[in-house]
C-alpha positions in Angstrom: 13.6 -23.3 -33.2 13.2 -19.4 -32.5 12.2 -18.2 -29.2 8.5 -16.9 -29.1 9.2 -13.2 -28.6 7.4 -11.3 -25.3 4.8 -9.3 -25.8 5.7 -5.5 -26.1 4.1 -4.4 -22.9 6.5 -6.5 -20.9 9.5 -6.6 -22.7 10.8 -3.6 -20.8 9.4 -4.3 -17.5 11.5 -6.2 -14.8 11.7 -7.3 -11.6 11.1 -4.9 -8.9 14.2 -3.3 -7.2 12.6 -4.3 -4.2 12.6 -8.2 -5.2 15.8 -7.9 -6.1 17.2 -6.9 -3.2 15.7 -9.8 -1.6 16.9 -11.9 -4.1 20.4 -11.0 -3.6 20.3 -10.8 0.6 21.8 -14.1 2.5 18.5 -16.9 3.7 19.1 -16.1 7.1 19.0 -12.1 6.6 16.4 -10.0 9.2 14.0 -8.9 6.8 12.8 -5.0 7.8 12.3 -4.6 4.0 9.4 -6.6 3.4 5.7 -4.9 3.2 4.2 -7.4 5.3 2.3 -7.4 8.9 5.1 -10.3 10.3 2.4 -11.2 12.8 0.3 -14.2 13.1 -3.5 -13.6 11.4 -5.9 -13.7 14.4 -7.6 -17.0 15.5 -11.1 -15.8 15.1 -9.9 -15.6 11.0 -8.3 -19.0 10.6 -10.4 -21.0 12.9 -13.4 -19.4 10.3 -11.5 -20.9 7.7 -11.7 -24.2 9.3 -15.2 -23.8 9.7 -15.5 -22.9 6.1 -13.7 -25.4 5.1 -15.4 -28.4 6.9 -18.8 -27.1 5.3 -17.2 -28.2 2.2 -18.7 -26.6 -0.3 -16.0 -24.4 -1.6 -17.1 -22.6 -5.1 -17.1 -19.5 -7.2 -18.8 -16.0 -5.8 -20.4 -13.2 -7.9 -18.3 -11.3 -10.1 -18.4 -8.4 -7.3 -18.3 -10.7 -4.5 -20.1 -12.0 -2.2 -23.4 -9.8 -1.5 -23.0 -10.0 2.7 -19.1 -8.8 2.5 -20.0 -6.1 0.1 -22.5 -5.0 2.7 -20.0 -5.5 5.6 -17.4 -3.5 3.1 -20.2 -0.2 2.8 -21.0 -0.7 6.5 -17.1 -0.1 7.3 -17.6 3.0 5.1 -21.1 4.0 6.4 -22.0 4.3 2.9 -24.8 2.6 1.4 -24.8 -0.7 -0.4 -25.5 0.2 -4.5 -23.7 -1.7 -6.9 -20.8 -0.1 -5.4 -18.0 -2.6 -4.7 -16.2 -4.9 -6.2 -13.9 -7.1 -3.9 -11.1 -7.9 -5.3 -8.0 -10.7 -5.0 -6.0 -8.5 -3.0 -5.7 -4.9 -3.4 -2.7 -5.0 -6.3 -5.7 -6.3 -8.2 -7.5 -4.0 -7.0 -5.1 -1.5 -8.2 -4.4 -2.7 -11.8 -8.6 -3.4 -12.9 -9.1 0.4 -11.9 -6.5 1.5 -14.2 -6.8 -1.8 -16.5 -10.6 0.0 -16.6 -10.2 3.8 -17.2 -6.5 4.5 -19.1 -5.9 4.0 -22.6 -2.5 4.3 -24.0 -0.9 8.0 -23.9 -3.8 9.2 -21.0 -1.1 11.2 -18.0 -1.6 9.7 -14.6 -0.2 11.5 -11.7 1.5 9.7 -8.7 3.5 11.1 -5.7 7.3 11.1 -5.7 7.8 9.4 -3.8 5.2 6.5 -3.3 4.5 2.7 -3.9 6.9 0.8 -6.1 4.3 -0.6 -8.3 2.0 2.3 -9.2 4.4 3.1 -12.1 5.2 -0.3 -13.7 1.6 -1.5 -13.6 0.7 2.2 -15.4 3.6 1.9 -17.6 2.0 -1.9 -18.6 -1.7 -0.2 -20.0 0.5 2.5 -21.8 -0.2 5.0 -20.1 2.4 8.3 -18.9 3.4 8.5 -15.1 3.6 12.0 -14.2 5.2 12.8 -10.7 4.5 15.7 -8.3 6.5 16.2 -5.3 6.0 15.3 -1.8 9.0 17.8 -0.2 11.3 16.1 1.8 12.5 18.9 3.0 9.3 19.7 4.8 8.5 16.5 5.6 6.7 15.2 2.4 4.1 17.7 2.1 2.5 18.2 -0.5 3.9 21.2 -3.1 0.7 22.6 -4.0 2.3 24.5 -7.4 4.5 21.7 -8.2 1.1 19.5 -8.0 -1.2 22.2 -9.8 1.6 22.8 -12.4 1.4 18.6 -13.4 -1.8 18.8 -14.2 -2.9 19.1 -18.3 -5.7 18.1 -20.5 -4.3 14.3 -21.0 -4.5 14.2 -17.3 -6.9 11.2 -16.9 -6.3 9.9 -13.0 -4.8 10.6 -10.3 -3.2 7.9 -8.3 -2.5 8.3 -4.4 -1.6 6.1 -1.6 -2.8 7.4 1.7 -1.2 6.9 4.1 1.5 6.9 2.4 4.2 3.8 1.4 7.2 5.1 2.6 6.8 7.5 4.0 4.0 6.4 6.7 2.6 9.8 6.8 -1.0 10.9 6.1 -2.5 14.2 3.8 -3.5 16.6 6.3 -7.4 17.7 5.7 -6.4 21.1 4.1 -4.1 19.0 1.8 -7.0 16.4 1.1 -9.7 18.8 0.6 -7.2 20.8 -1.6 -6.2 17.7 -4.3 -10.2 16.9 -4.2 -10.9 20.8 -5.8 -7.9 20.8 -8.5 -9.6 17.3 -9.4 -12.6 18.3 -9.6 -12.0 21.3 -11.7 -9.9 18.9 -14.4 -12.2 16.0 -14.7 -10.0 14.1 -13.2 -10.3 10.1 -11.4 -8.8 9.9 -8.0 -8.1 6.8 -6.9 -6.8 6.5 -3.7 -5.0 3.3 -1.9 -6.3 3.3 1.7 -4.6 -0.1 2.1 -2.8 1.2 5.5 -5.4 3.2 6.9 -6.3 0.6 10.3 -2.8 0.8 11.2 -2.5 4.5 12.3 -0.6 5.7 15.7 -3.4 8.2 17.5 -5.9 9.2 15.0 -7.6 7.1 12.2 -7.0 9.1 9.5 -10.0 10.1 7.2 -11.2 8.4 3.9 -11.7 9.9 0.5 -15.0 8.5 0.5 -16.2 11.7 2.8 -15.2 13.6 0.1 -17.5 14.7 -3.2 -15.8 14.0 -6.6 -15.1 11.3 -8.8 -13.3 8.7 -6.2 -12.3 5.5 -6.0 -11.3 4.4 -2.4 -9.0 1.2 -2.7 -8.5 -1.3 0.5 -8.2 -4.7 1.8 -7.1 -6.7 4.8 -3.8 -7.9 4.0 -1.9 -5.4 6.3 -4.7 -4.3 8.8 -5.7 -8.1 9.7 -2.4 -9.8 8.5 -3.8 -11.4 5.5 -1.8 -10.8 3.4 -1.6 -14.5 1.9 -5.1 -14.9 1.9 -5.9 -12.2 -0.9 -8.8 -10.0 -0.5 -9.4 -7.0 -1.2 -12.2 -4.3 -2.4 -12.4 -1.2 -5.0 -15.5 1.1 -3.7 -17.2 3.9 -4.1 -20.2 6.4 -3.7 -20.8 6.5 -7.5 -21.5 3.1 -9.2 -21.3 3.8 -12.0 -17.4 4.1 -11.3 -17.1 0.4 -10.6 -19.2 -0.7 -13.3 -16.1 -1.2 -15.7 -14.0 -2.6 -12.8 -16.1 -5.6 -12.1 -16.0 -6.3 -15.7 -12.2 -6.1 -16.1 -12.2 -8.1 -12.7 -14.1 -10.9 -13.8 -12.1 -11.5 -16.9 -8.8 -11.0 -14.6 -9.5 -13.8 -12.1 -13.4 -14.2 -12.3 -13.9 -13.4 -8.5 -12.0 -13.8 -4.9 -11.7 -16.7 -3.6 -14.7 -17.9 -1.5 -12.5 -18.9 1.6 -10.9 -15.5 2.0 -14.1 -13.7 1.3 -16.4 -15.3 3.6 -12.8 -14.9 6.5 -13.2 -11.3 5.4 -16.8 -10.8 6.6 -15.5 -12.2 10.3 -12.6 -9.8 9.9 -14.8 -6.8 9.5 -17.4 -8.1 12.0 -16.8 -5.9 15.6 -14.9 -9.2 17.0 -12.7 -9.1 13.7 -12.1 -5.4 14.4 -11.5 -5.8 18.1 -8.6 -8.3 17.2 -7.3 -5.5 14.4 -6.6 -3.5 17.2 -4.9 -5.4 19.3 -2.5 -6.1 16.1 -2.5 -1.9 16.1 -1.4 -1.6 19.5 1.1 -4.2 19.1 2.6 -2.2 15.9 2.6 0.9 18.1 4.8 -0.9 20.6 7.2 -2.2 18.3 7.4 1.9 16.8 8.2 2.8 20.3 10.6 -0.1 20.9 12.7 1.0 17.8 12.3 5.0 17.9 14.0 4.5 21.5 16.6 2.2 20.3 17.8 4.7 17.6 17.3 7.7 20.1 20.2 5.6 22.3 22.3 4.3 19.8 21.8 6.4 16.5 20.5 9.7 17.7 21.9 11.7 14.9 19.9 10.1 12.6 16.5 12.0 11.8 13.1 9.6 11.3 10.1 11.0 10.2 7.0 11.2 12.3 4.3 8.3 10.5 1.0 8.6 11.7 -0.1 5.4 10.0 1.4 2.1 8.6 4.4 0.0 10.0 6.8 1.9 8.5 9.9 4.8 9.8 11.3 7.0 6.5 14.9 7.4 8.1 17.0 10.3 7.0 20.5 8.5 6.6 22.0 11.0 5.4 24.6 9.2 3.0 23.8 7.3 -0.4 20.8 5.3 0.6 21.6 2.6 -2.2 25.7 2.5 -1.0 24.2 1.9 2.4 21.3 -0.7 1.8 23.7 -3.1 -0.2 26.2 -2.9 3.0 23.2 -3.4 5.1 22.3 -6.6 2.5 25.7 -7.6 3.0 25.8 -7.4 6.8 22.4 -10.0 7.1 19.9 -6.8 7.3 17.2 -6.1 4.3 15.8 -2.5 4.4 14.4 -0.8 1.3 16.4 1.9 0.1 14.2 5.2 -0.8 15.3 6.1 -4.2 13.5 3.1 -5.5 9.7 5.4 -4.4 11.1 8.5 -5.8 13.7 10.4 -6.9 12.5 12.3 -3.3 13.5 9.5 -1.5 16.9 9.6 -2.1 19.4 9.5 1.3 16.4 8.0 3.4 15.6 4.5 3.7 11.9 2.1 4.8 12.2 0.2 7.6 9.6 -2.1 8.5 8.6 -2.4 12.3 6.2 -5.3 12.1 8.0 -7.9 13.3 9.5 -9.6 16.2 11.6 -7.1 18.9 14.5 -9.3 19.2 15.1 -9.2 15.1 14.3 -5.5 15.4 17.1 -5.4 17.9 19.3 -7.4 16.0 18.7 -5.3 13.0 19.4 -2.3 14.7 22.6 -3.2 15.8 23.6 -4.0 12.3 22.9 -0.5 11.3 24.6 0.9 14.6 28.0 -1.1 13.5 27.6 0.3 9.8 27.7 4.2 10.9 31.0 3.4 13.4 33.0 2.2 10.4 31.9 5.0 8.4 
């Protein structure tokens, strides 16, 4: 008998390079690669659950979610309720119903180089064109206004942007923000924007694309801010509903809603106890980004990290081949994510992810300081 053949749209797409390198590192391997708050979720969340759970009646939500955590989702926003959210099973979801809802096959969408992994295969999946613009590594990952202006064309449908940024941890300054907004603006063009690591900023919470005027989509959830990340929940919002119309039709036919549990955990999580317990889980990250910026200062001072402002990430300049040096790294029993795999940008710098325990960051380290004596 013949194999059934794949459909088109996935023939060519693979696993991630990040999944891969997982795949291939030892079980017992420190894990500074994963995207994932390795902290426990707060007890106010889970014993909610148990609550929930007790009551017993489990069952589906509206299409958009559940009317109180939409409200508790425009409160976090100040914004007004209005047919303007859809919460969503996480915020890949969120992600791939806003494309799923406004590209058609051949419409250019623009994306940083570098950022997230999966902006590009989930694009490349509806047929539409990834177009890059360049965040400057050497001036740490600003924005090249020409480089961004010059992308820009009448098949330009959406523009794609994770802020703050995954890798780099690093935030669009104001002038930056209020600068993509305009070209936008003048185009026509959809910005959606991936908030997903905004609660988890250093001094200053950065600002949200919402407070801007234009045709935006603000993407969240509380999988890294509230460590959730197993329990899936996540939102698409905006100021304009009519925006998120098509999305909570493409969302219902994609899972049919969010699952009760995590939605009604969600409302505690945004409540002012749930916050109060989110930053405690910021202040925590902010120790552990101390903990390891002085452990390469004494051991590995001639390597350059950039400054993030927000997320639980360090972009490290290694200065060699970042791919050469993540598979030694692999080999060794330590999993960081090499930078190439953002962005051709990324290239010689490499993710390393702070969120988990000190003595595993310590361990890690160690592993990296014995690679660059043997080199």
């Amino acid at each position: 008998m013949k194999p059934i053949e794949y459909a088109d749209r996935i023939t060519s797409i693979e696993k991630s390079e990040l999944r891969q390198l997982f795949d291939k590192a030892p079980a017992d391997a420190i894990n500074l690669g994963l995207g994932e708050i390795q902290f426990p979720t707060p007890k106010i969340i889970t014993e909610r659950a148990i609550d929930i759970i007790k009551q017993g009646n489990i069952r589906y939500t509206p299409n958009a979610g559940l009317p109180e955590l939409q409200k508790s989702i425009t409160d976090y926003y100040n914004i007004q309720l209005n047919e303007n959210v859809c919460v969503t099973t996480g915020a890949e979801e969120a992600i791939f119903a806003s494309l799923f809802s406004f590209i058609n096959p051949g419409d250019e969408v623009l994306i940083a180089n570098p950022t997230y992994i999966a902006y590009k295969t989930i694009i490349k999946m509806l047929g539409g064109v990834t177009v890059e613009f360049d965040l400057d590594p050497l001036s740490n990952f600003k924005l090249d206004r020409n480089h961004f202006t010059n992308k820009i064309n009448s098949k330009t449908k959406v523009l794609l942007l994770n802020n703050p940024s995954n890798p780099t941890g690093t935030c669009f300054s104001k002038s930056e923000i209020d600068f993509i907004v305009s070209k936008c603006n003048e185009n026509n063009i959809l910005i959606i924007v991936d908030e997903i690591y905004r609660e988890l900023y250093i001094d200053n919470k950065p600002i949200t694309f919402l407070n801007k005027t234009g045709k935006i989509i603000v993407i969240s959830g509380l999988s890294k801010s509230h460590c959730m990340s197993g329990w899936r929940v996540g939102w698409v919002v905006s100021n304009d509903p009519e925006l998120i119309k098509p999305i909570i039709i493409s969302h219902q036919y994609i899972c049919t809603c969010a699952p009760y549990i995590s939605q009604e955990v969600a409302i505690k999580a945004l409540s002012s106890e749930g916050m109060k317990d989110q930053n405690k889980i910021r202040l925590e990250l902010k120790t552990n980004r101390e903990f390891v910026l002085k452990q390469f200062e004494q051991y590995l001072s001639h390597i350059s990290i950039l400054n993030n402002t927000s997320s639980p990430y360090l972009f490290i300049n290694v200065k060699v081949d970042d791919m050469v040096l993540v598979n030694e790294l692999i080999e060794n029993g330590l999993i960081v994510m090499p930078g190439r795999i953002f962005g051709s940008n990324g290239k010689h710098w490499i993710r390393l992810n702070y969120a988990v325990d000190k003595k595993k960051l310590a361990k890690g380290i160690r592993i990296i300081k014995k690679y660059y004596k043997v080199i």
